[in-house]
C-alpha positions, 0 to 999 in steps of 0.5 A: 500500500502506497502513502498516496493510496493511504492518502486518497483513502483517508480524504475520501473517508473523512469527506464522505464521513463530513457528508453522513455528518451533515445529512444525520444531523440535519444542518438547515443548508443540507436540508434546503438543498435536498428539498430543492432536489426533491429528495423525500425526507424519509430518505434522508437518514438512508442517505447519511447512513450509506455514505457513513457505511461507505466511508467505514468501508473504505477504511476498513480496506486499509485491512481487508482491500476487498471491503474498500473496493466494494464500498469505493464502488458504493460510494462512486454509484452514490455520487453519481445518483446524486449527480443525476438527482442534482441534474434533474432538478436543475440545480446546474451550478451544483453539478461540481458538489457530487463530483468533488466528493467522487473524486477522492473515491476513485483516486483511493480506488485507482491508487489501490489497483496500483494505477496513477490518478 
């Protein structure tokens, strides 16, 4: 394991444990923006707990390697369904949001394959 996949797994984890953050406990901007979406608030709680679970299983990766691809994986899909929730509400100037997330993502996954990012 390299110090740049180390690296790329910890920013992703701690941005994807920010996000679990902000929408479980419910900060007034994150709900603002997940009504403008259309996000049915019973999804809500679901939502912070997938990226909590995404982000603990990209740390436990550090340990067994196919745990933080999984949840990688996870993690990427959950970003895109943001992208494409965002796009569908037309909410433009918010596309970058999600992608900012994925990134550290996909460079953790890539890094971990041994692959440059």
């Amino acid at each position: 394991m390299s110090t740049a996949h180390l690296a790329a797994t910890a920013v992703a984890a701690a941005m994807a444990s920010f996000s679990a953050a902000v929408s479980l406990l419910g900060t007034p901007w994150a709900e603002r923006s997940l009504t403008d979406y259309g996000v049915p608030r019973s999804w809500w709680t679901w939502l912070g707990v997938a990226k909590a679970a995404g982000a603990a299983g990209l740390l436990a990766g550090l340990v067994v390697p196919f745990i933080g691809v999984m949840a990688g994986i996870g993690l990427v899909l959950y970003y895109a369904g943001a992208l494409v929730t965002v796009v569908r509400a037309h909410r433009f100037a918010h596309i970058p949001a999600p992608l900012v997330f994925a990134v550290p993502v996909v460079c953790a996954l890539l890094l971990g394959r041994g692959r440059a990012c």
